[in-house]
MARROTOR-62300 format. One record per residue (C-alpha): residue number from 1; x, y, z. Coordinates in steps of 0.2 Angstrom, whole numbers, plus 5000, padded with zeros to 4 digits. Layout:
- n,xx,yy,zz
- NUM,X,Y,Z .
...
# end
This chain:
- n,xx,yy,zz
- 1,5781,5576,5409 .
- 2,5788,5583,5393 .
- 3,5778,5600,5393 .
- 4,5788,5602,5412 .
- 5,5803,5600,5403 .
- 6,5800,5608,5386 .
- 7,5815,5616,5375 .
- 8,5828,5625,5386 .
- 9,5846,5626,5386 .
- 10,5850,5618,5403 .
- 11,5839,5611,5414 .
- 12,5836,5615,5436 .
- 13,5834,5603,5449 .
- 14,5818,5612,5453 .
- 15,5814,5606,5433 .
- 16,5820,5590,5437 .
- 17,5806,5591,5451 .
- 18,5792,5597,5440 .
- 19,5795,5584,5429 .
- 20,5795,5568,5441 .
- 21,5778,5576,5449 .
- 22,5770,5578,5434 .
- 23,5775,5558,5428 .
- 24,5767,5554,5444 .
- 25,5752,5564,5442 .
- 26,5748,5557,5425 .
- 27,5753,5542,5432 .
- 28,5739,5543,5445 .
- 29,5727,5550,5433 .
- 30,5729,5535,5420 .
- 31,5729,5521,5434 .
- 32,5719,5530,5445 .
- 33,5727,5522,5459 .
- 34,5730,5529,5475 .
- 35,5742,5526,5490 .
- 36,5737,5511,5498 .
- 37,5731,5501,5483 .
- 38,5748,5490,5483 .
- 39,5755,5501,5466 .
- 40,5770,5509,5462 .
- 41,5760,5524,5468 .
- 42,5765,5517,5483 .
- 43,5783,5524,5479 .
- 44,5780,5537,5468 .
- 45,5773,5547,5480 .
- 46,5788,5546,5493 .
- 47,5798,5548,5479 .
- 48,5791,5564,5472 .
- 49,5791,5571,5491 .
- 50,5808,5568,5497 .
- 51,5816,5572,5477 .
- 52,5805,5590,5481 .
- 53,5812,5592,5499 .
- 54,5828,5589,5496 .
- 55,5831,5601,5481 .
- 56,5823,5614,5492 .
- 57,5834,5612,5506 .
- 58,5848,5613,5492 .
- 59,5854,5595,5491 .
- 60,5863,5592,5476 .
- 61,5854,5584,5461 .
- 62,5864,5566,5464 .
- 63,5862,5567,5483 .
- 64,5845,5572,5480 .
- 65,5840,5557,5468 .
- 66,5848,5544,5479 .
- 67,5837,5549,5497 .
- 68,5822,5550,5486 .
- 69,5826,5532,5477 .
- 70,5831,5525,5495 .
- 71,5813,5533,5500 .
- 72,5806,5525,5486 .
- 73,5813,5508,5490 .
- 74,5808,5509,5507 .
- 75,5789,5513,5504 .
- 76,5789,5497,5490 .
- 77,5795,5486,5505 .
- 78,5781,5493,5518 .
- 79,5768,5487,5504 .
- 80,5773,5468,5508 .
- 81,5759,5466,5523 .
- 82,5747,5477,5510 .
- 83,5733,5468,5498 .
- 84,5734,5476,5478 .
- 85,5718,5484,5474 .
- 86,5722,5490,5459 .
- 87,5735,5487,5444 .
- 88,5738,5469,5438 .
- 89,5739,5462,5455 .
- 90,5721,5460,5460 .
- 91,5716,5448,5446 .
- 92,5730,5438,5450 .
- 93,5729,5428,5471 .
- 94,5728,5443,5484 .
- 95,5736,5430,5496 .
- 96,5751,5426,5485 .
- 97,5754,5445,5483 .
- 98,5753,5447,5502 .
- 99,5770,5450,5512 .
- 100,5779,5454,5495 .
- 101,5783,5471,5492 .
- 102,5777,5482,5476 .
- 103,5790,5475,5463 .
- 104,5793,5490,5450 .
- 105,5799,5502,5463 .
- 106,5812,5490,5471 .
- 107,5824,5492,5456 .
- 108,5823,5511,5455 .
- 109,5836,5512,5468 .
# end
């Protein structure tokens, strides 16, 4: 994420998208989870897209990080009928986890 950004003077909404997509690369590269696997991959990824979309259709930067944290928030709730295969979770009762959303992505919006 910090190489996306490196030294400038001021920063683009196409740098602020750069940087988020490459948090959730590494992200999926150090978890290895995948969407699906009950994660804040789950939310990431919507994330990611709708921040990416909405820059390209010229949305401002604040408007632009709202729809993609109410994206985010959305995708974490459709995880409650899912069971985690990955993360912390699956140690943990996979029937106490079922019909709860992904916790971490809730609070992003």
């Amino acid at each position: 994420m910090a190489a996306s950004l490196a030294n400038r003077e001021a920063y683009t909404a196409d740098n602020l998208v750069a940087a988020v997509a490459a948090a959730r690369d590494a992200i999926i590269a150090l978890g290895g989870a995948s969407p699906g696997d009950k994660t804040m991959v789950d939310a990431l990824v919507p994330l990611v897209d709708t921040l990416a979309d909405a820059v390209k259709r010229g949305m401002t930067v604040p408007r632009a990080v709202r729809a993609a944290a109410e994206a985010a928030t959305e995708a974490a709730r459709a995880t409650a009928p899912l069971r985690p295969r990955k993360g912390r979770a699956p140690g943990h009762s996979p029937t106490r986890a079922s019909g709860r959303p992904t916790q971490v992505p809730c609070h992003w919006h």
